[in-house]
C-alpha positions as CSV (number, residue, x, y, z in Angstrom):
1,X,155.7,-12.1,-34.9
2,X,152.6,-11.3,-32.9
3,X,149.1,-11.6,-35.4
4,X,147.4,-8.1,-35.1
5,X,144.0,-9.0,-34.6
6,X,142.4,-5.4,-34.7
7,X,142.1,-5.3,-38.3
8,X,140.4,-8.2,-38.4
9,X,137.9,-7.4,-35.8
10,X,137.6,-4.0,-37.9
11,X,136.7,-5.9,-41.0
12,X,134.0,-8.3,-40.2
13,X,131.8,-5.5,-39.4
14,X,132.5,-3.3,-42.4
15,X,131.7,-6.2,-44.7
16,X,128.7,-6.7,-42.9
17,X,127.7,-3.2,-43.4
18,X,129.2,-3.5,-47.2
19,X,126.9,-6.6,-48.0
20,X,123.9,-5.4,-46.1
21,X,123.8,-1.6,-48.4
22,X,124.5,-3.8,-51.5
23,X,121.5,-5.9,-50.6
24,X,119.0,-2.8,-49.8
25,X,120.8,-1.4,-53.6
26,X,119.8,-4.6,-55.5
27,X,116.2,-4.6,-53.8
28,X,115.3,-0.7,-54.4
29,X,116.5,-1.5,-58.1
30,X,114.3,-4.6,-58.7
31,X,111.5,-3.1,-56.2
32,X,111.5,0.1,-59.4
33,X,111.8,-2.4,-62.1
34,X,108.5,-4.2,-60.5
35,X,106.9,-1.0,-60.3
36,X,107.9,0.3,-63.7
37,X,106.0,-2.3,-65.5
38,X,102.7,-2.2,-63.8
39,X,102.8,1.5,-64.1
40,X,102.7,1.5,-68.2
41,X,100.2,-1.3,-67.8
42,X,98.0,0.7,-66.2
43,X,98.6,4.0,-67.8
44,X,97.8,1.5,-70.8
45,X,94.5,0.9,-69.4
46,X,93.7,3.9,-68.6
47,X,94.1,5.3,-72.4
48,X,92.3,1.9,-73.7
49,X,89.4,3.1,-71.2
50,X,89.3,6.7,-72.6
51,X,89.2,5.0,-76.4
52,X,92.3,7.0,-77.1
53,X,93.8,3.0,-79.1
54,X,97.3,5.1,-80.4
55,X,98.4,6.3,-76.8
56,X,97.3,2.7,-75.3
57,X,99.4,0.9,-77.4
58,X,102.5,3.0,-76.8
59,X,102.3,2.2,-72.9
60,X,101.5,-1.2,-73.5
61,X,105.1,-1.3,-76.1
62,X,106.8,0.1,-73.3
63,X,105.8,-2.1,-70.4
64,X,106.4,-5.2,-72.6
65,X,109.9,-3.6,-73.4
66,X,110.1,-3.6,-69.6
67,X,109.2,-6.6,-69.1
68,X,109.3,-9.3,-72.1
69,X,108.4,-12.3,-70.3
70,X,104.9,-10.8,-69.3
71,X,102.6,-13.1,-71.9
72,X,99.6,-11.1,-70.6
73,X,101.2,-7.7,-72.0
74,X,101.9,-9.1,-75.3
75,X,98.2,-10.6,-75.7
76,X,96.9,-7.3,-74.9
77,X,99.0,-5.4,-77.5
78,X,97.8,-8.2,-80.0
79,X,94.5,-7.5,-79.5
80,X,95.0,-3.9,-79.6
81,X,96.6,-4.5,-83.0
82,X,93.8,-6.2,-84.4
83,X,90.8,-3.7,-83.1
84,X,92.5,-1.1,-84.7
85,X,93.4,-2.9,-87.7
86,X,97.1,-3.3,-87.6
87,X,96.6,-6.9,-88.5
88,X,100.3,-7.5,-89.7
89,X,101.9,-6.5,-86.2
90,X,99.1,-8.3,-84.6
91,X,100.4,-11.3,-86.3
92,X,104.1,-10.6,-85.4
93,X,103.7,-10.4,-81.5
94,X,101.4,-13.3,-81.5
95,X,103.9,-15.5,-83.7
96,X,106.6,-14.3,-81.4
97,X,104.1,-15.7,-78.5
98,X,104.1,-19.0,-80.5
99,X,107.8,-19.3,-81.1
100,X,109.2,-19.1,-77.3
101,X,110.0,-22.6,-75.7
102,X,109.0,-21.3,-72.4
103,X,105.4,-20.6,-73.4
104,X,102.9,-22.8,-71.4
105,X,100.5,-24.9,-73.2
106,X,97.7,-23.0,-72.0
107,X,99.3,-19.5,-73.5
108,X,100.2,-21.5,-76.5
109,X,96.6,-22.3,-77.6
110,X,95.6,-18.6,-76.8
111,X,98.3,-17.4,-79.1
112,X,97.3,-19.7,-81.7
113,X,93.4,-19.1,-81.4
114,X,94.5,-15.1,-81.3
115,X,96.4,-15.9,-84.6
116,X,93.8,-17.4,-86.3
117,X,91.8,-14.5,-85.6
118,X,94.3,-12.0,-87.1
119,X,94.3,-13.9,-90.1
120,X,90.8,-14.3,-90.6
121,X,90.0,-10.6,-89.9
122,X,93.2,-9.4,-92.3
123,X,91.6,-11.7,-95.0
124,X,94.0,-14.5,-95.0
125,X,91.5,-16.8,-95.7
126,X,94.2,-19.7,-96.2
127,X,96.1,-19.1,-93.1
128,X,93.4,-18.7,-90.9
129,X,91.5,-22.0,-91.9
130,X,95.1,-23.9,-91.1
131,X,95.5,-22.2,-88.1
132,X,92.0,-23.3,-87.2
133,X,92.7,-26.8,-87.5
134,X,95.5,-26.6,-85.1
135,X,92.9,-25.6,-82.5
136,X,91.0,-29.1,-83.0
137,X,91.0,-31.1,-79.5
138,X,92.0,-27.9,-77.7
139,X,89.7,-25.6,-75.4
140,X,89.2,-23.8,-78.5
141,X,87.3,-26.2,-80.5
142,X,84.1,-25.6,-80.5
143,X,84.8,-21.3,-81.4
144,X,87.6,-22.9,-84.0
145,X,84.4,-24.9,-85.5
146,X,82.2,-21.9,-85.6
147,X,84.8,-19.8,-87.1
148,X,85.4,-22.6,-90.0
149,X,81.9,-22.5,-90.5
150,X,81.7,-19.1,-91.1
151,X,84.7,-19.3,-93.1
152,X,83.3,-21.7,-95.6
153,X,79.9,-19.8,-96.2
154,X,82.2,-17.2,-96.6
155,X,84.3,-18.9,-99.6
156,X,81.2,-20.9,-100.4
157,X,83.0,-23.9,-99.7
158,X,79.3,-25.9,-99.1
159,X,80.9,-29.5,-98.9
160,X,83.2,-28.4,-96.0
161,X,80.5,-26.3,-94.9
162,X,78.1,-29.4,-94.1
163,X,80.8,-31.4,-92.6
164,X,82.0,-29.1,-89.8
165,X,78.5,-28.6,-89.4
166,X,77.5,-32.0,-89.1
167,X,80.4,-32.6,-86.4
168,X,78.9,-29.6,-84.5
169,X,75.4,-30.9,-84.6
170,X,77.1,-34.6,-83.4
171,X,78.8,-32.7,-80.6
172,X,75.7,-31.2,-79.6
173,X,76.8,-27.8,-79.8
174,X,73.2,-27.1,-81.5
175,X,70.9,-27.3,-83.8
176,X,72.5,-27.2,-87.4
177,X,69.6,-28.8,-89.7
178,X,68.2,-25.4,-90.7
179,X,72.2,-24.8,-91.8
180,X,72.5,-27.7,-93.6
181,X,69.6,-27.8,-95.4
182,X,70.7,-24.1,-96.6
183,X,74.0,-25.3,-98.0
184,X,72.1,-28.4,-100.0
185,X,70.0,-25.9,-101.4
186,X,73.1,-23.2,-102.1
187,X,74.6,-26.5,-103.6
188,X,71.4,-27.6,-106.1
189,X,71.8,-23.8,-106.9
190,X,75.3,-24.2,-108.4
191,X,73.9,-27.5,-109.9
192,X,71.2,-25.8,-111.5
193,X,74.0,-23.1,-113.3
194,X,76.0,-26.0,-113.8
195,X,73.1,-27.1,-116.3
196,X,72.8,-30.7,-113.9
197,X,69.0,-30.8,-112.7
198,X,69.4,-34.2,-112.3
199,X,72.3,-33.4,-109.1
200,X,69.7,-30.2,-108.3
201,X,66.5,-33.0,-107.2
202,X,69.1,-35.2,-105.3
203,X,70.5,-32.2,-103.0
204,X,67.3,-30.9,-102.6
205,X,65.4,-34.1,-101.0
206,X,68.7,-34.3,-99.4
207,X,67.7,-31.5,-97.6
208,X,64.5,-32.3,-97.2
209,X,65.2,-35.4,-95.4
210,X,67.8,-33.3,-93.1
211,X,64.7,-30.5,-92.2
212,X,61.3,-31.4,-93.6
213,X,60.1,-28.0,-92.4
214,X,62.6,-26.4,-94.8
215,X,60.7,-23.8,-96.3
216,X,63.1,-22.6,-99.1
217,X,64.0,-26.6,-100.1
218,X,59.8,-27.1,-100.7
219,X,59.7,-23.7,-103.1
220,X,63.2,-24.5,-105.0
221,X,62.0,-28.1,-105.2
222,X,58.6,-26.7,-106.7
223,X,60.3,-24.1,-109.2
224,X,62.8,-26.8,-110.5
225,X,59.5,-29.2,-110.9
226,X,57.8,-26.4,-112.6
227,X,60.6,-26.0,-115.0
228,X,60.1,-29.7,-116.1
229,X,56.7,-29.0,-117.0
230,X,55.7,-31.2,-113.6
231,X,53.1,-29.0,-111.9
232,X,50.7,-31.2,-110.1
233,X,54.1,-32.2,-108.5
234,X,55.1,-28.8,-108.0
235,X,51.5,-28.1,-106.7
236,X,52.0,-31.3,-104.2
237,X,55.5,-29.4,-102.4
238,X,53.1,-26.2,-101.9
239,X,50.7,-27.9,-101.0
240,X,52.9,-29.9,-98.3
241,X,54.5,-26.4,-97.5
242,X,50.9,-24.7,-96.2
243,X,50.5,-28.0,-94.1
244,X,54.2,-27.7,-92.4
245,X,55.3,-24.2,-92.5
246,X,52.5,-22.3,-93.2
247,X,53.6,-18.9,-92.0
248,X,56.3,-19.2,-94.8
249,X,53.1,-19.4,-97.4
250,X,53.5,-15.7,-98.3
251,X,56.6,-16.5,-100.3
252,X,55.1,-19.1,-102.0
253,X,51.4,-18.0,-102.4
254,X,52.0,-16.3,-105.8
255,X,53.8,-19.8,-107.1
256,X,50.7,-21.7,-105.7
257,X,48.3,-20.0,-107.7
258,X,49.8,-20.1,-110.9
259,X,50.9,-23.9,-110.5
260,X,47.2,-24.8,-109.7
261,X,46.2,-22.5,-112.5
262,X,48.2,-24.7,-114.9
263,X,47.5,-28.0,-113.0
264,X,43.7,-27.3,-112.9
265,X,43.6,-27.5,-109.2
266,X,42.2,-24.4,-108.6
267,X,40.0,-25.2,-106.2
268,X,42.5,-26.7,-103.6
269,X,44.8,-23.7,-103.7
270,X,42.0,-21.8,-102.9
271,X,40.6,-23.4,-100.0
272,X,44.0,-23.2,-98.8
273,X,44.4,-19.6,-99.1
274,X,41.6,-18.6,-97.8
275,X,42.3,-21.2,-94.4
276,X,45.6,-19.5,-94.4
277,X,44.2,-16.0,-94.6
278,X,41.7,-16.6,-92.2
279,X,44.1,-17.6,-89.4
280,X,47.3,-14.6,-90.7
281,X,45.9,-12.3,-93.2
282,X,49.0,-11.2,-96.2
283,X,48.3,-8.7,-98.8
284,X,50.7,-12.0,-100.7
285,X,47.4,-14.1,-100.0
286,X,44.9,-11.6,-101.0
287,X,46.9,-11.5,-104.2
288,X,47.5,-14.9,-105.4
289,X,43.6,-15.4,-104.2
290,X,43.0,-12.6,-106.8
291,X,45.3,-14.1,-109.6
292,X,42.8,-17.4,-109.1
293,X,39.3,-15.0,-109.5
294,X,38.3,-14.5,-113.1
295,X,39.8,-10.9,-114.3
296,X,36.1,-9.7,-115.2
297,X,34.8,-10.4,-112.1
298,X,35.4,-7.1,-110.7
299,X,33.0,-7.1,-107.4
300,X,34.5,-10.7,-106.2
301,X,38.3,-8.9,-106.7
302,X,37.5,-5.7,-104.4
303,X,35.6,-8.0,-102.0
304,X,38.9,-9.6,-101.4
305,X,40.9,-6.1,-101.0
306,X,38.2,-4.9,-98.6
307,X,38.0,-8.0,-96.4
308,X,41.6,-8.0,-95.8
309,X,41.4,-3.7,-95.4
310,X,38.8,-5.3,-92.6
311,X,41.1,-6.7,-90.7
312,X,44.1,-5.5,-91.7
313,X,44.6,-1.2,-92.3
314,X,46.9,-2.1,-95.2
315,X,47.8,1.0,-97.6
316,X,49.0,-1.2,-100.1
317,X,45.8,-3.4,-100.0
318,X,43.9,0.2,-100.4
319,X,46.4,0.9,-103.0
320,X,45.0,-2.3,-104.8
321,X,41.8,-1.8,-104.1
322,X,41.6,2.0,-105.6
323,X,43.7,0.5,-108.8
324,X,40.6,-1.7,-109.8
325,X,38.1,-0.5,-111.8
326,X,34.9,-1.3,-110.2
327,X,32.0,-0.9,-112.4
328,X,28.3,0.0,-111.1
329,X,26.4,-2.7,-109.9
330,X,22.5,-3.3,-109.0
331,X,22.5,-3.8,-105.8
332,X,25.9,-4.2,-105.2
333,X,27.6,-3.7,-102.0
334,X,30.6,-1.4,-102.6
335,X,30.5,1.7,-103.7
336,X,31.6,1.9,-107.5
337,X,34.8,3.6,-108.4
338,X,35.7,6.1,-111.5
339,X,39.0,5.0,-113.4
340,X,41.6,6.7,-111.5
341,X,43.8,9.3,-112.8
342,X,47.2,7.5,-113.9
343,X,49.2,9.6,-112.4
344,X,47.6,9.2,-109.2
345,X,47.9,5.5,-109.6
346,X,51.8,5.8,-110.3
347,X,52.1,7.8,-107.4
348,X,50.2,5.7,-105.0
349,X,52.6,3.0,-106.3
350,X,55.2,4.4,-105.7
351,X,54.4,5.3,-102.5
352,X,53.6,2.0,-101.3
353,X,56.9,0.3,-102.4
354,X,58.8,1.1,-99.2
355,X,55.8,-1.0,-97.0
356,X,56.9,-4.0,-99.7
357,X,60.0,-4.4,-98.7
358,X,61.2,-7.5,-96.4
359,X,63.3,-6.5,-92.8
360,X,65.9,-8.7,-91.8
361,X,64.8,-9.4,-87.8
362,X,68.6,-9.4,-87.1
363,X,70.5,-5.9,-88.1
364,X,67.2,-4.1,-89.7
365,X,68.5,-4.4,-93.6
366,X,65.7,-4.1,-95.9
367,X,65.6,-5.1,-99.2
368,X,62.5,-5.2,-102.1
369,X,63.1,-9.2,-102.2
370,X,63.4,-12.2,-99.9
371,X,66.5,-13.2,-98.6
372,X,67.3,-16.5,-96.9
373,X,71.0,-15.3,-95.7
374,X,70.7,-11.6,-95.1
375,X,73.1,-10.2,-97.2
376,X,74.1,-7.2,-94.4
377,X,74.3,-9.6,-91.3
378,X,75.2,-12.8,-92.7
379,X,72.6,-14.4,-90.5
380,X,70.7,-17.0,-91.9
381,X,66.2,-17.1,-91.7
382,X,66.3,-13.9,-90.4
383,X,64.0,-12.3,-93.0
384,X,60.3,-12.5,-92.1
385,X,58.3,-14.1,-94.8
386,X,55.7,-11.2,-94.3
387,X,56.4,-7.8,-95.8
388,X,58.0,-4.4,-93.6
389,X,54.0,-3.5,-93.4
390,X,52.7,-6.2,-91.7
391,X,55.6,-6.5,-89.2
């Protein structure tokens, strides 16, 4: 029986032809897949760029439903998650990130710094300080620091507080005295409600010796010395304030005056007011300078107000000025004022109060007293010592 060899020379071609369309099949399908993908993404993009956040995250679903293994897509949608405050599926696609074994260790510190964000902005204080610590001796150290930090003025966690802060100033990722010395005094604070003056003075030289140009350490240290009946101490810290930080003297001018009033060191304060004055004039100056001139002496009080209306045009110092008395005088120098109507005196006080206020330098809150950690911003010294008038 003779081999019929026609067929065979038949079929090589057709599976040639057979293999070659299922090959160009295969490649069309994975060529759309590829394109698929990268469509949404962009069509993601485009509705992230227009701030339309709902219609952005759809496309962004659907290209990571096309494509699962794409880490990039599923960090996006995480993010998008947590701008728009869907913190609990935030959390979901970036533990999902964390749970795949083929996750590089690269992606795997992103997903774990992005998860420590979504706790932290969802209020899972708890959570997000652990997760934090799993970012120590990664890439993300020194931002896990800085978020701890804030997390622990946040709780008021001071102790904590001043260590990460101290491993940050060791690191030389900055200057952190100014910090630390805040939380010491934040800490002799508690002390103080804690009925423990004794831990109060400790906490309080402590921070002294971390920033001896620590403004708010020299006035608590003063008021706490004040309390114990010490004011020729209390009157040494001022003192040692106007010679190291003496543009934070307004804050403490008022304090001055009356601890050298009760010390009997009336004449030091003064001269030191009136250097202080000389070089930055403060309607806080002019004031404790008046608290130290005799009540009765009337001419030596407007002098004051009308030097600093001289070189300052202050309303409130006017407003001070018109609200004394003034009687006539031989020979006197200022022109002698009637008592003033009370009601325009309330209403000139009143209208002053605004110009009293203190700025912070950081977000523009105001507020009628001083604040060392503005209470808007969270930002700490950012409140000038001088009032919103003589900004």
């Amino acid at each position: 029986m003779e081999l019929d060899l026609t067929w065979a020379l038949w079929a090589l071609p057709i599976a040639f032809v057979g293999g070659w369309l299922a090959s160009r099949f295969d490649i069309r399908q994975w060529r759309m897949e590829t394109r698929s993908a990268p469509k949404s993404y962009f069509k993601g993009l485009n509705y992230l760029l227009n701030e339309q956040q709902d219609q952005a995250i759809d496309a962004f679903i659907e290209a990571v439903q096309q494509d699962p293994d794409t880490t990039d897509l599923h960090f996006a949608l995480g993010n998008l998650f947590r701008t728009r405050g869907d913190y609990d599926r935030a959390v979901r696609v970036h533990q999902h990130l964390l749970q795949r074994a083929d996750l590089s260790r690269s992606d795997h510190e992103r997903a774990q710094h992005a998860l420590a964000q979504d706790f932290t902005r969802a209020g899972l204080l708890d959570r997000a300080e652990a997760s934090l610590h799993l970012l120590i001796g990664t890439p993300y150290e020194s931002e896990a620091q800085i978020s701890l930090l804030s997390l622990y003025e946040r709780t008021r966690d001071w102790t904590k507080a001043i260590e990460v802060a101290s491993q940050l100033e060791t690191a030389n990722r900055g200057s952190f005295k100014s910090r630390i010395a805040h939380y010491l005094c934040e800490m002799a604070h508690e002390s103080l409600r804690q009925s423990c003056p004794t831990e109060a003075h400790a906490q309080l030289q402590q921070a002294l010796s971390h920033q001896p140009e620590s403004a708010r350490a020299r006035i608590e240290l003063a008021k706490l010395m004040a309390s114990e009946g010490r004011h020729e101490e209390a009157c040494a810290q001022l003192e040692a304030l106007c010679r190291q930080v003496p543009s934070a003297l307004p804050l403490a001018a008022g304090q001055l005056a009356e601890q050298a009033r009760t010390a009997g060191r009336e004449n030091e304060a003064i001269r030191l007011l009136r250097e202080a004055q000389a070089q930055r004039p403060s309607i806080d100056l002019v004031d404790a300078l008046a608290a130290l001139t005799p009540a009765h002496d009337t001419e030596a009080l407007s002098a004051l107000y009308l030097a600093h209306l001289g070189k300052e045009p202050s309303l409130v110092a006017a407003t001070r000025w018109l609200g004394l008395q003034v009687p006539s005088s031989q020979g006197g120098t200022h022109t002698p004022l009637s008592p003033m109507p009370p009601d325009v005196q309330k209403a000139l006080v009143e209208a002053v109060k605004p110009l009293q206020r203190y700025r912070c330098a950081a977000c523009g809150f105001e507020a009628g007293i001083h604040f060392w950690q503005c209470p808007g911003c969270q930002t700490w010294d950012s409140y000038s010592p001088r009032r919103v008038e003589e900004l």
